[in-house]
C-alpha positions in Angstrom: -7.6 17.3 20.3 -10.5 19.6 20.5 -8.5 22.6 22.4 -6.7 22.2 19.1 -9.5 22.5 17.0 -11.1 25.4 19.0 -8.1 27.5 19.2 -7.5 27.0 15.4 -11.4 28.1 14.8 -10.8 31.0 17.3 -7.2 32.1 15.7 -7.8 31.8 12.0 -10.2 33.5 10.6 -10.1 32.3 7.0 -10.3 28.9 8.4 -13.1 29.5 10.6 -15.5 31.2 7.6 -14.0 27.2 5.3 -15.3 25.4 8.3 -18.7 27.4 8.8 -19.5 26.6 4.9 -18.2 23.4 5.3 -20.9 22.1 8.1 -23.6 24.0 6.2 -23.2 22.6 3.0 -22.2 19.1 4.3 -25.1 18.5 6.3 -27.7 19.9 3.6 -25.3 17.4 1.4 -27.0 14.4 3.4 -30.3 15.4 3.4 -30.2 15.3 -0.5 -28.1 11.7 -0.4 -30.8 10.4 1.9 -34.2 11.9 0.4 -32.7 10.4 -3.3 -31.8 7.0 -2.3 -34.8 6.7 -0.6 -37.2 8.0 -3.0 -35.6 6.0 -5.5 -36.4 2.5 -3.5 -39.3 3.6 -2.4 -40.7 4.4 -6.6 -39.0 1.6 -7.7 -37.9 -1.6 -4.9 -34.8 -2.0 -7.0 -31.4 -2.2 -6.0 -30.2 -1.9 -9.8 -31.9 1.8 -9.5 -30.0 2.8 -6.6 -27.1 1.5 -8.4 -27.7 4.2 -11.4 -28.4 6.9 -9.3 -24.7 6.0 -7.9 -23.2 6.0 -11.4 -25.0 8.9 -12.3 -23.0 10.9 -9.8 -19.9 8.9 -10.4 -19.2 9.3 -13.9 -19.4 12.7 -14.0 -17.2 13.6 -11.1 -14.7 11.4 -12.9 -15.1 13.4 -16.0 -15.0 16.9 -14.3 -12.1 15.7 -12.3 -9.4 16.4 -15.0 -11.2 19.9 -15.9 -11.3 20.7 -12.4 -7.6 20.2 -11.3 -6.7 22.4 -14.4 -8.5 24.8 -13.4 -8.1 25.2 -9.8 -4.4 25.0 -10.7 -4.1 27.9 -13.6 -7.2 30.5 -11.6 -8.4 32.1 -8.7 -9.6 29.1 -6.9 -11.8 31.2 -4.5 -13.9 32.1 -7.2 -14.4 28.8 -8.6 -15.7 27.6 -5.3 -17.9 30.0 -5.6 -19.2 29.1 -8.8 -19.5 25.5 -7.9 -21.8 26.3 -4.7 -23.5 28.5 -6.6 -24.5 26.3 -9.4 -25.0 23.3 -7.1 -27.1 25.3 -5.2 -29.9 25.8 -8.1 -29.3 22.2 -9.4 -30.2 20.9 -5.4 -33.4 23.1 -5.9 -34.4 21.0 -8.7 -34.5 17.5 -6.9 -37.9 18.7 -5.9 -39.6 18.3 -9.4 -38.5 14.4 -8.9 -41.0 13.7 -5.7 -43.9 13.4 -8.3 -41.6 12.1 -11.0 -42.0 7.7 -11.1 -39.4 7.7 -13.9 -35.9 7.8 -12.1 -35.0 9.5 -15.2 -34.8 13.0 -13.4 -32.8 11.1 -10.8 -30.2 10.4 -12.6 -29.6 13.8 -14.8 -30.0 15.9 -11.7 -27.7 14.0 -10.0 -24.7 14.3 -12.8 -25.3 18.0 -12.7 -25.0 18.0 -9.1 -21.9 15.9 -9.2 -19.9 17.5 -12.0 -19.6 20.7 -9.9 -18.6 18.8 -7.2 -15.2 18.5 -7.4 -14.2 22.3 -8.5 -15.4 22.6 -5.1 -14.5 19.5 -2.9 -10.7 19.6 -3.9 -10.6 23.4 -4.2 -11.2 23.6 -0.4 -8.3 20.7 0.1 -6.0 23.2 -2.2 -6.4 26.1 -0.2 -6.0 24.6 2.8 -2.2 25.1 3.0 -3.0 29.0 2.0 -5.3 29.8 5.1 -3.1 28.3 7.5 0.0 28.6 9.1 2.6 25.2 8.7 1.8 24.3 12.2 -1.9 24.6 11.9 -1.7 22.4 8.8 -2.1 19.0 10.1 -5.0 20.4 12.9 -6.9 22.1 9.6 -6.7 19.0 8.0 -8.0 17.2 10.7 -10.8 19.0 11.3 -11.8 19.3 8.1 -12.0 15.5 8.1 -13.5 15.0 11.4 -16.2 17.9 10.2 -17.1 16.2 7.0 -17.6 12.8 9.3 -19.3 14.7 11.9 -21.8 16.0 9.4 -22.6 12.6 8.3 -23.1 11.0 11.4 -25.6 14.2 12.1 -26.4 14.8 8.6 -28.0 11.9 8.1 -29.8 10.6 11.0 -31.6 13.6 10.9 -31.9 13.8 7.3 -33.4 10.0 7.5 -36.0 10.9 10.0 -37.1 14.5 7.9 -37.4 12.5 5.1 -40.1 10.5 6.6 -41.7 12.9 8.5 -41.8 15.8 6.9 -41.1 14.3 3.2 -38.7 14.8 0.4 -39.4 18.0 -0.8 -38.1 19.6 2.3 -34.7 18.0 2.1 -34.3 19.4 -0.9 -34.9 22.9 -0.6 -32.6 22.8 2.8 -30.1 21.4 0.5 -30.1 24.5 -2.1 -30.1 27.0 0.9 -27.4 25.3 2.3 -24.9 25.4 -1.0 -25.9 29.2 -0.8 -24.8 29.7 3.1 -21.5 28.1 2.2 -20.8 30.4 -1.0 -21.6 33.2 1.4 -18.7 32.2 4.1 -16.4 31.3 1.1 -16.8 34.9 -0.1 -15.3 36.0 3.4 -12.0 34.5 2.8 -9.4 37.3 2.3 -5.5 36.5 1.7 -2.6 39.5 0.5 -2.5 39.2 -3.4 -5.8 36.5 -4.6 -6.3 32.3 -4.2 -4.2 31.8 -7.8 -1.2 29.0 -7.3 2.1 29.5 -6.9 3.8 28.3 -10.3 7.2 28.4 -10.8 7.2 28.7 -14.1 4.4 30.9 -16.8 2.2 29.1 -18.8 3.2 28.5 -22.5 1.2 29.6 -24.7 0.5 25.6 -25.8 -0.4 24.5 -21.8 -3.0 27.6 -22.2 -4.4 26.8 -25.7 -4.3 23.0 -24.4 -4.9 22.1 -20.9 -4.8 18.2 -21.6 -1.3 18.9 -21.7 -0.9 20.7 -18.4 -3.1 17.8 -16.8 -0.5 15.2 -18.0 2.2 17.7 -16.4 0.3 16.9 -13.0 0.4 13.0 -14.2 3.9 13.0 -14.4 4.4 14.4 -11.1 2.6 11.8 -9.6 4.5 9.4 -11.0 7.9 10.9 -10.3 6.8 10.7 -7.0 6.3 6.7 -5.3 4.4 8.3 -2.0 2.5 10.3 -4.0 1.1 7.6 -6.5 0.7 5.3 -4.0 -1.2 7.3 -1.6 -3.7 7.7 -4.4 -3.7 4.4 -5.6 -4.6 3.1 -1.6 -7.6 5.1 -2.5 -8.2 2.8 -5.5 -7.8 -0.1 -3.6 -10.5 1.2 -1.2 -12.9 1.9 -4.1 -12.9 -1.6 -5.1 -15.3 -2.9 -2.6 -16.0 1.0 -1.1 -18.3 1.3 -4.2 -20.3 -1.7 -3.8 -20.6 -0.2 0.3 -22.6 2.8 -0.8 -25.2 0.9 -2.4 -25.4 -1.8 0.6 -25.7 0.9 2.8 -29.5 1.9 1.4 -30.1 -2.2 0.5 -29.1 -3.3 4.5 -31.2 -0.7 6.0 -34.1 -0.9 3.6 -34.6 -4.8 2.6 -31.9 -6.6 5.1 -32.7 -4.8 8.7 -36.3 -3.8 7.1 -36.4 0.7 8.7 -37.0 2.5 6.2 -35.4 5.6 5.6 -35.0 5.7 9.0 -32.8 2.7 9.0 -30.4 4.0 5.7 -29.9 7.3 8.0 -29.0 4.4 11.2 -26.5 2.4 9.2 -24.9 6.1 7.4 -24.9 7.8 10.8 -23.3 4.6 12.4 -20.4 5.1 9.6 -20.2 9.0 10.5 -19.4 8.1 14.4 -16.3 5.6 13.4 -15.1 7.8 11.4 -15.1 10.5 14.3 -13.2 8.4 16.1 -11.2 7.2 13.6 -10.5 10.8 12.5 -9.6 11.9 16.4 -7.3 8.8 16.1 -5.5 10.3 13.0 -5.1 13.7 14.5 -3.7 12.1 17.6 -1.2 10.1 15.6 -0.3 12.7 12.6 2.2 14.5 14.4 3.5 11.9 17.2 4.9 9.2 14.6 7.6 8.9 12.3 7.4 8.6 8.4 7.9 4.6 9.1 5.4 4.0 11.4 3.0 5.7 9.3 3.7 3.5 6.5 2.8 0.7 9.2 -0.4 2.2 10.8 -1.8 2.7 6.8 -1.8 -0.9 6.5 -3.1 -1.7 9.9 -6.4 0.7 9.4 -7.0 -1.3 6.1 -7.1 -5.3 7.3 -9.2 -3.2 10.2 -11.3 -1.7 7.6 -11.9 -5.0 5.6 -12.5 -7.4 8.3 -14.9 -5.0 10.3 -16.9 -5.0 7.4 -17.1 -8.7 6.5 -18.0 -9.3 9.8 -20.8 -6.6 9.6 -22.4 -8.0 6.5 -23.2 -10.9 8.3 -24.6 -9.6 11.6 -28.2 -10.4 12.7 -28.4 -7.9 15.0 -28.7 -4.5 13.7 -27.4 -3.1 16.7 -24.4 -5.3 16.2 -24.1 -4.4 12.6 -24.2 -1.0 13.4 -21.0 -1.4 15.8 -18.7 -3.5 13.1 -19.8 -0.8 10.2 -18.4 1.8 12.5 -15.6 -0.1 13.2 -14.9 0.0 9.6 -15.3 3.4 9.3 -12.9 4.3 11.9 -10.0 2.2 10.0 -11.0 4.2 6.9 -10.4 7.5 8.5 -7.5 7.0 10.3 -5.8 6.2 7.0 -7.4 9.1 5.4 -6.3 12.1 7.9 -2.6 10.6 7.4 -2.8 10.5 3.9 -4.2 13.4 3.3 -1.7 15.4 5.6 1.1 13.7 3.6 -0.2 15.0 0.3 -0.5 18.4 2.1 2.7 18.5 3.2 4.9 17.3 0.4 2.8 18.7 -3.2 3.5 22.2 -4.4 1.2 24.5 -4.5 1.3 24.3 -8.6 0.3 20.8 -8.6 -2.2 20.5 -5.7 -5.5 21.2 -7.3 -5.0 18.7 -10.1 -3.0 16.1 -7.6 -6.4 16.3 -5.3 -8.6 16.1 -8.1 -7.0 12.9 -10.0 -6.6 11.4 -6.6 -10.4 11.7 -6.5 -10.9 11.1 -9.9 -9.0 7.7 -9.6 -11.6 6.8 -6.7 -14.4 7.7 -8.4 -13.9 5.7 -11.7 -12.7 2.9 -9.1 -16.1 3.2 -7.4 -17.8 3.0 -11.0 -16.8 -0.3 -11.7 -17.8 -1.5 -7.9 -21.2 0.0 -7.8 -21.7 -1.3 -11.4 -21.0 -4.9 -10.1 -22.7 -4.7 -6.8 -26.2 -3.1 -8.4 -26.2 -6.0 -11.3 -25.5 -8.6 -8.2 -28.3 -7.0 -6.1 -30.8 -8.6 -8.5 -29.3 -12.4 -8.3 -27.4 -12.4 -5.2 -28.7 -10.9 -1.1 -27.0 -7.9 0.1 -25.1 -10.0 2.7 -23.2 -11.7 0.0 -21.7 -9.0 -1.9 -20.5 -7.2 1.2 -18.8 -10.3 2.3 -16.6 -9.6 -1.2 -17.2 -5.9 -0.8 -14.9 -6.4 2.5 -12.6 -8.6 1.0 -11.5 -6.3 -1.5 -11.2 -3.2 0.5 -8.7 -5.5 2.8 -6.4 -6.0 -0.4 -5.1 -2.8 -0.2 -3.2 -3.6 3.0 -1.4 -6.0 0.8 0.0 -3.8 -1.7 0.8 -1.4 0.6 2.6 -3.5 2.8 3.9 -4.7 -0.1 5.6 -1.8 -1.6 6.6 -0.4 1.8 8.9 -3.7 2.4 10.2 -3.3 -1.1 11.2 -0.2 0.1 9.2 1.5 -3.1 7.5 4.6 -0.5 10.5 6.6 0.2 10.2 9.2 2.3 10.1 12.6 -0.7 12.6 15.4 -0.3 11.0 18.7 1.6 9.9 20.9 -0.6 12.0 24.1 -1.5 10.7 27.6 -1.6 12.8 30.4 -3.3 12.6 33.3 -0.7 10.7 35.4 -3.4 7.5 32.4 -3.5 7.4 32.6 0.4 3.9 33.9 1.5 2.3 35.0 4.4 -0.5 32.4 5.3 -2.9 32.0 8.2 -4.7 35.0 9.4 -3.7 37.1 12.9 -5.6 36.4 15.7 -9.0 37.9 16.0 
């Protein structure tokens, strides 16, 4: 797996300058999580707080999501990345007038600004993906732009815990803004023949321009014309439904249940981050070694994994223990997630991909709305170990449905896509 992964950094250079922003921005991503979620228990002692600040980033990626795959689809989606980091980096600045701020008023606008740009970014960088690589290099890009995003976690925060409480919050902050500005400056280094524009088939009409909404529902009604597609977004949904109340228990079980500190959020997150290295090595291992029909069966599989591991760690004593189950967890999540994700890769157009990626997250986040909602109003009548006991429960439901549909034979394998020889572009970069 890694001589993959270093002879794809070595080979592509496009890829190489994604992945170099990627860690950059990811990690200074973490510091930010950790130095908010933090600050906000540590102004307040309320799980219902931490429980806004998580809706105050939900809600707005949920509304920017349909803006964002419209766009991404119909412009240069370079250039909206680099708006995105660019904005995000100045609103990340800001976090620092909150350190002296006791209302968690700031908290909660800064954080909607922060998140609406998000996903312009987030599933721009999953759209190009098929662009800056070769078909071969696909599922390997993929994976390690996965495995990165979980390695940067598992860093990301442990450090970002232990800064926080060392060196304070204003410092996790600034790091944060310079680090949305190191990634706009590798994203500027991309270079491809002709610009980062889709592919369409067909021109815009002149209504889809004066009304996006409409060209939105065209993505909508690929989605549903497509059973793999649709369902691979709504496992996503089915993961939301307890995944929301788990971001939330995260800062509740290493503050109030296991009694650290920051220190102990960044334990219990970095925990996460190494199962879902593994889990993501796993996926990459698998991706290209089974057949459509196994991976149907492996998808469920990672999701009774998922949901058990976590019951189970919502009732450990030990928090070395706990931190072995959440990880656990973690690794059924990822698994699931490189093969999804290399399936949507694989089998969307280039036309539909940045509104496919965006509703996908979209779907999630409105998902996770409703679960953080419930798990921040139970915080203040219920202990954290009781929720994630139903926070696990849910997450495992998904295996149903999947297994479900798969033996009504509802996930058909989808056609390969066609390419007229005049849409055929040169992707990937030589070898440098």
């Amino acid at each position: 797996m890694m001589n993959d992964f270093f002879q794809l950094l070595r080979r592509n250079r496009n890829y190489r300058y994604t992945w170099i922003g990627q860690v950059v921005s990811e990690i200074g991503d973490h510091f930010n999580n950790i130095a908010v979620f933090s600050l906000a228990m540590e102004t307040t002692h309320s799980g219902l707080v931490v429980s806004g600040v998580m809706l105050s980033r939900a809600i707005p990626a949920v509304m920017a999501g349909p803006l964002a795959g419209v766009i991404l689809d119909r412009f240069d989606r370079k250039r909206i990345m680099l708006a995105s980091d660019l904005t995000r980096a100045v609103v990340a600045l800001a976090f620092v007038f909150t350190v002296h701020q006791a209302k968690p008023s700031l908290l909660y606008g800064l954080s909607a600004l922060l998140m609406f740009a998000s996903p312009f970014f987030t599933s721009g960088r999953t759209s190009i993906l098929p662009t800056i690589t070769k078909r071969d290099e696909l599922h390997t890009a993929n994976s390690l732009t996965q495995t990165t995003q979980w390695m940067t976690l598992t860093v990301g925060t442990m450090v970002a815990g232990f800064s926080a409480a060392t060196l304070g919050y204003k410092w996790a902050f600034v790091l944060n803004s310079l680090s949305f500005f190191g990634s706009a400056l590798c994203i500027w280094q991309l270079r491809v023949p002709g610009s980062f524009r889709a592919r369409r088939r067909h021109a815009l009409t002149e209504e889809q321009v004066v009304r996006p909404w409409h060209e939105y529902k065209e993505g909508l009604r690929y989605m549903r014309s497509s059973p793999l597609i649709l369902g691979i977004g709504l496992v996503g949904v089915g993961w939301a439904t307890g995944g929301g109340a788990a971001q939330i228990l995260f800062t509740l079980f290493g503050e109030q249940v296991f009694n650290r500190g920051p220190a102990g959020i960044g334990m219990v997150w970095s925990a996460a981050g190494v199962g879902l290295l593994v889990g993501g090595a796993a996926g990459h291992f698998l991706g290209n070694r089974i057949s459509f029909r196994t991976y149907k069966r492996v998808i469920s599989i990672c999701y009774i994994v998922h949901g058990g591991a976590y019951v189970i760690f919502s009732q450990m004593g030990s928090f070395a223990w706990a931190l072995f189950f959440i990880a656990l967890s973690r690794a059924g999540v990822a698994v699931s997630s490189v093969l999804n994700v290399s399936q949507l890769l694989r089998r969307v157009p280039d036309e539909f991909r940045g509104r496919v990626f965006s509703t996908v997250e979209s779907l999630v986040w409105s998902t996770m709305i409703g679960s953080m909602t419930a798990a921040g109003v139970a915080s203040q009548y219920q202990s954290p170990r009781t929720i994630g006991f139903v926070a696990g429960i849910l997450s495992s439901t998904t295996s149903i449905f999947w297994a479900w549909a798969n033996w009504k034979g509802k996930l058909p394998e989808p056609q390969p896509l066609s390419i007229e020889p005049e849409e055929v572009e040169v992707h990937g970069e030589p070898t440098v």
